[in-house]
N, C-alpha and C positions, 0 to 999 in steps of 0.2 A: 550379297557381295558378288563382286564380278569374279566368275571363277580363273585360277589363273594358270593352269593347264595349257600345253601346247595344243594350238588347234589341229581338229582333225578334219584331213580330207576324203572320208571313206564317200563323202553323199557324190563325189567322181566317179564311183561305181556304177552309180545309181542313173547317173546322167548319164554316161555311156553305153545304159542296158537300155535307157528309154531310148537313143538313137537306133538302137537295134532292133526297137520294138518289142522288149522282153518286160517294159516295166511305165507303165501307163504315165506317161507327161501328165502334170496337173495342169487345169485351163488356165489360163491367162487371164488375168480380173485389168481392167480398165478402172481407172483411179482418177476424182476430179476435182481440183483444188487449185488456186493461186497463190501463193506465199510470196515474200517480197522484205527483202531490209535493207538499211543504207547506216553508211555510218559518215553523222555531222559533226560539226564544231564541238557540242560538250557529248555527243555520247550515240546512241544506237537507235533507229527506229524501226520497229519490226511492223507487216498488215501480214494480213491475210482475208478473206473472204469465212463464210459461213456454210457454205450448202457440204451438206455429206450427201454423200449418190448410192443407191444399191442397185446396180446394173442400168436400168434405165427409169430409176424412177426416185425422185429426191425424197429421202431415207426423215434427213434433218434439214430444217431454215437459219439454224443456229446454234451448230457446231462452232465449238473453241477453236480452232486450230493452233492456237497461242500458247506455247505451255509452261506452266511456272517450274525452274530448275532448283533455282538456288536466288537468294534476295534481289543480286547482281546480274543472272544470268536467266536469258527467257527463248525458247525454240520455237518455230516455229515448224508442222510437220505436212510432209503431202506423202500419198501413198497409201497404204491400205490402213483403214484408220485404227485395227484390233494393235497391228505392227506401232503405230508412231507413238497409242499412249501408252503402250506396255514399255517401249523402251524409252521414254522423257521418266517414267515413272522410275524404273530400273536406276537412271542416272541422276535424279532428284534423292532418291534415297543415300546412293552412294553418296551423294556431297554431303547433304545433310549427315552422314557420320562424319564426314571428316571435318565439317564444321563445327560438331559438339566435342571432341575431340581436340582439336587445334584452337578452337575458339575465334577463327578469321573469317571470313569468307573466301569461295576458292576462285582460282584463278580460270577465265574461261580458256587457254588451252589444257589445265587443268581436265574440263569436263570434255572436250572435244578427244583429248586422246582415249579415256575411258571409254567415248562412244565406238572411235575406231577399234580397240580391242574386242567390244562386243560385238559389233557389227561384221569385221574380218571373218571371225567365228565361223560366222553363218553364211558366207560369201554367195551371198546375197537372195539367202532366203527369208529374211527379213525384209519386207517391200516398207522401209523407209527412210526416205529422202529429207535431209533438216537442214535448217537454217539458223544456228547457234550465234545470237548476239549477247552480249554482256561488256561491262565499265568494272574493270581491276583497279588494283594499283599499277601498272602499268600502259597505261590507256583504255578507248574501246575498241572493241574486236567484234569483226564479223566472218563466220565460218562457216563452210560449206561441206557437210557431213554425208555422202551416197549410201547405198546400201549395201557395197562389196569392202565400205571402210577406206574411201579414197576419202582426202580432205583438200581443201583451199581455205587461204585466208584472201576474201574481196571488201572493197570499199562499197558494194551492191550487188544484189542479186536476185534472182527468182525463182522460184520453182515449180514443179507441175504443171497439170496441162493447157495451161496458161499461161505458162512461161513465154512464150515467143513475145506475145503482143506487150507483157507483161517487162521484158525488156527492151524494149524498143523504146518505150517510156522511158527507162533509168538510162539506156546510152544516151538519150539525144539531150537529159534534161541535169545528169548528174553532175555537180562542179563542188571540188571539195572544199570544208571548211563552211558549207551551208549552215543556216539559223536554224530554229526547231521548227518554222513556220514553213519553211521553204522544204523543209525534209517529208514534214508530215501531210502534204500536200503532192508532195512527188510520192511516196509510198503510196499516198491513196488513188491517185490518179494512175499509176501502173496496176495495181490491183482490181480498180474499174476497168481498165481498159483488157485484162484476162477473162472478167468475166462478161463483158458484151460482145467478147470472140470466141467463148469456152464453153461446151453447153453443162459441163461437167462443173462449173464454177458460178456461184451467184449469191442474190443475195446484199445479206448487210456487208461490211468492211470494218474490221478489227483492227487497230492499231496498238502498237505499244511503246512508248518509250522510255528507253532506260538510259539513266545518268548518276553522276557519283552520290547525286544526291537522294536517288529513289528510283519509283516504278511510278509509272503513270500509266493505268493498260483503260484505254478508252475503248468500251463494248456496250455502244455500237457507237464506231465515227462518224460513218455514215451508213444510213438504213437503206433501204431498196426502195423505188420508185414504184415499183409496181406491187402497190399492196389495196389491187382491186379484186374485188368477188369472180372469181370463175364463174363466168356464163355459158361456154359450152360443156361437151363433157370430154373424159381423157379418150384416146384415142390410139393408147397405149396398147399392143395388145400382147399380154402376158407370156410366159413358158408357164405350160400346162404340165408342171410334174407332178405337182402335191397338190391335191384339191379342198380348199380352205379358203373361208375370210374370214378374218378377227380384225379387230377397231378398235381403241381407245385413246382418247383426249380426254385432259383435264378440265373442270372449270370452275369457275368461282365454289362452288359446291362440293370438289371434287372433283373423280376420277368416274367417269362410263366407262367399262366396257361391254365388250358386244359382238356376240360368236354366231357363225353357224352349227350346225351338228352333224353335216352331212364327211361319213368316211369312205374314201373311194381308194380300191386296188383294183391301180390298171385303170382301165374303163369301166371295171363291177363296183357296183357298190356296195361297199361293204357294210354299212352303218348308216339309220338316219337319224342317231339318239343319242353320236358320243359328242363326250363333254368334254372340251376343249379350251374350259377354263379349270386350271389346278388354284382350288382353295388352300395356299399355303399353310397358313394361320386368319384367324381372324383383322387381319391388319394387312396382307399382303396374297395378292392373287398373281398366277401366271396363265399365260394365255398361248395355245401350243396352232405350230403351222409347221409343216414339213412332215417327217417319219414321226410317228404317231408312238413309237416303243423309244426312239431317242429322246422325246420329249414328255414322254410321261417318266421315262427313269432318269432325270436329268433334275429337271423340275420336287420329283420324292425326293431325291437326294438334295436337294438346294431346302425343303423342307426339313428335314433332318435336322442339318448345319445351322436353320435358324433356330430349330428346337433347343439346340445344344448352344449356344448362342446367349440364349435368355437364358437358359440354368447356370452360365458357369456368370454371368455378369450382372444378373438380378434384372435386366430389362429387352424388353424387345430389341432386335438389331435394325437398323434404318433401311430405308429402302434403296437408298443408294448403295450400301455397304451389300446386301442381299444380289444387289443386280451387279455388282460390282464380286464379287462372289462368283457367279453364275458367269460371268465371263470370262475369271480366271481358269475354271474348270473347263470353259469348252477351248481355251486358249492353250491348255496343255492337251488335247484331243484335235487339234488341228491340222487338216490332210489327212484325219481316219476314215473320212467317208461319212461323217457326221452329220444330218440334213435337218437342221431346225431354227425357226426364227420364231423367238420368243419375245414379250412385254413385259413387264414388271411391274405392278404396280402397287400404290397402298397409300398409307397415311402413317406419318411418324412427328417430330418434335420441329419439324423443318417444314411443314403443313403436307399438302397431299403431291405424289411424287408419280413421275411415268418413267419407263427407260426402256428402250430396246436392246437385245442382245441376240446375236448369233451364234451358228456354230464356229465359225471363225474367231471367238473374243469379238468382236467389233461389240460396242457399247455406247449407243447415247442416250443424251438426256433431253427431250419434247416436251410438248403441248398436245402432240397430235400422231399416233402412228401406228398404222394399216399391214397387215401381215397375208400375205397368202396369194393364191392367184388372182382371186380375185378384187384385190387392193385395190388397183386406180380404179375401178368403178366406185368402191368406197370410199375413197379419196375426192372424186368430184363430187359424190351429192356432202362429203359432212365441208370438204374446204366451202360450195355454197354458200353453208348455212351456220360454221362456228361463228362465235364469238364467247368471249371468257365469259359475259353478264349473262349469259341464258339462266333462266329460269330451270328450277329442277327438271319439269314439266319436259316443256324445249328440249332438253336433252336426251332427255328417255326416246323422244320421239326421234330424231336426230340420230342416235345411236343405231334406234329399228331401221328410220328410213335407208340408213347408210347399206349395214350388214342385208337387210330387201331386196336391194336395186342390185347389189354388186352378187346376189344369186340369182337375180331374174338376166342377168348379161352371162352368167361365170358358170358353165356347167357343171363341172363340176363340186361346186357347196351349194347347200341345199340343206332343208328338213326345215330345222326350227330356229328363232334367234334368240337367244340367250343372253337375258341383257343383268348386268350388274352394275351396282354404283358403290364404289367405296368413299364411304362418309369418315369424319371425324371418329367417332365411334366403333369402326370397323366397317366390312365389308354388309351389305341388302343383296339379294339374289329380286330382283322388281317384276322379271315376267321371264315364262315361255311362249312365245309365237310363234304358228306358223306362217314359214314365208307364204305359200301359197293365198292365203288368204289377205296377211297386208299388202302383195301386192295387186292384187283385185281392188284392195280399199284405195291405194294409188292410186292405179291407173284406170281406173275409171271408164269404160268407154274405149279401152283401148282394144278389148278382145273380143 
């Protein structure tokens, strides 16, 4: 429940020592997302776009940004993504008591003042920006939620850093009393038009529309144009903190992943033998990049939890709920200086599952996703060469070739690659390789 305590202003101390220089300013994170709603003749139509971003390299292709509140009422969020689902999730619960309770559904200024109370709180350490639409007994409503707990109630809107282009669309084209055809047509075409201006924005187009009669959440409205094979390679070139590559995609088969071993402090290397994948249980692997002590005690402890998990419930816990877990805990650890980007992966009742998780909370859920310095070199050779139908074979090889390339570019990972597949039946340990040697078998003629 929302605690309801007078808020405190002590982090004004805080802000005034960093101006003094006595108390280290946190960076600044850049945030990239379109959001967009309008409200027609019978009710509300929310879009949004798909791409989550992590600094300068697209994290997800198909992120939600869409979030379920209450039957009635659906958000949409831009900003740091750990921030937007922790707090839709925060105020889905709260309705939902008051729904089992009252037996109604709730009103959406109802849900918007709730948000302002928690959001005020935090004045505005919480980086998230929402777009609260929902159909009461009282009409529909669209609402405009910041992160210091200001609100508006508009007829259209947009958000993030997309927003510009993204209203320009809804001024020139919005007229009230519109059809659902004409709504859902303008939401989409503003939300296109943020992300062929936005680099931070792409991707498919999410739409939702709510009406007294239901939910209609179309994913995907429209898909993205550009879903050709990468023919060059990225060109991205990393921040060399923590030297590391890890890879894992799903596929028909399962779940690859696929490590180096090389440990580096500083420029020394410390390790060319650790093992950088954590065998949870038999059902669920984690895969470490960042501080090597944050994420080997991070990860025991996330093993633990699932230990205790199956004894007290008589069954294994899912891997959404594990990774979803693993994100609470670094969610309440966030601004300590905490340096780890983790995967998650396994196989449960829901077939075979991937997620990524930060130290920040941020949490999603892929097909495909690359950890460490050296990522966008493992990024181009596997986007190349995935496809769901590979063959077991395919993959293994695919998994090598990626985590090879992306040490023959990335100086710092290295040693050996470490590949595993988790199957139905649990988790295969398939090979140790050294890079040195596959990539001879590569590149052929190149040295």
């Amino acid at each position: 429940m929302i605690d309801k305590s007078p808020p405190s202003f002590r982090n004004i101390v805080l802000e005034n020592g960093s101006e003094e220089g006595k108390v280290k300013a946190p960076k600044p994170m850049k945030t990239g997302t379109t959001i967009a709603g309008v409200v027609y003749k019978d009710g509300v139509v929310l879009g949004a776009d798909t791409r989550a971003t992590s600094d300068e390299v697209v994290a997800d292709k198909m992120c939600a940004k869409i979030h379920y509140i209450a039957p009635n009422i659906y958000c949409c969020g831009a900003g740091t993504a750990a921030d937007t689902e922790k707090t839709t999730e925060m105020l889905s619960s709260n309705l939902t008591i008051f729904s089992m309770n009252s037996g109604r559904n709730p009103r959406v200024v109802m849900a918007v003042n709730i948000l302002q109370d928690m959001l005020f709180r935090y004045r505005g350490m919480i980086g998230a920006h929402l777009i609260l639409g929902g159909v009461d007994c009282t009409g529909s409503h669209l609402y405009t939620v910041g992160p210091y707990g200001s609100m508006d109630k508009v007829p259209y809107l947009a958000m993030g850093s997309g927003n510009l282009p993204a209203m320009g669309i809804l001024e020139d084209r919005f007229k009230a009393n519109m059809d659902l055809e004409e709504a859902k047509s303008l939401v989409s075409d503003a939300i296109h038009a943020g992300i062929m201006s936005d680099l931070g924005s792409g991707n498919n187009i999410d739409l939702c529309v709510i009406t007294k009669e239901g939910v209609d959440y179309i994913r995907p409205h429209r898909e993205s144009p550009f879903n050709y094979k990468r023919q060059a390679k990225y060109k991205y070139k990393p921040d060399l903190n923590h030297g590391t590559t890890t890879l894992a995609f799903k596929f028909r088969h399962g779940v690859i992943v696929a490590v180096d071993s090389r440990a580096s402090a500083g420029k020394y290397i410390a390790s060319k033998e650790a093992n950088k994948v954590i065998e949870i249980n038999p059902y669920l692997l984690g895969t470490m990049s960042g501080s090597a002590a944050d994420c080997q005690y991070w990860e025991r402890l996330l093993a633990k939890e699932c230990r205790l998990y199956k004894l007290r419930n008589k069954q294994r816990i899912s891997v959404s709920a594990a990774s979803k877990l693993l994100s609470n805990m670094m969610l309440g650890y966030r601004g300590m200086g905490l340096s780890m980007g983790s995967m998650i992966c396994g196989w449960d009742k829901q077939g075979p599952g991937l997620y990524y998780v930060d130290d920040d909370g941020t949490r999603l859920s892929g097909r495909m996703f690359s950890t460490g310095c050296g990522n966008s070199y493992a990024y181009g050779v596997v986007d190349s060469g995935y496809h769901e139908d590979m063959t077991v074979e395919e993959a293994y090889e695919l998994g090598r070739r990626g985590i090879a390339h992306a040490t023959h570019r990335d100086a710092y990972s290295g040693g050996v690659v470490n590949l595993y597949h988790m199957q139905e039946d649990g988790w295969i340990k398939v090979c140790k390789e050294d890079v040195s040697e596959l990539i001879h078998k590569y590149k052929k003629g190149m040295f």
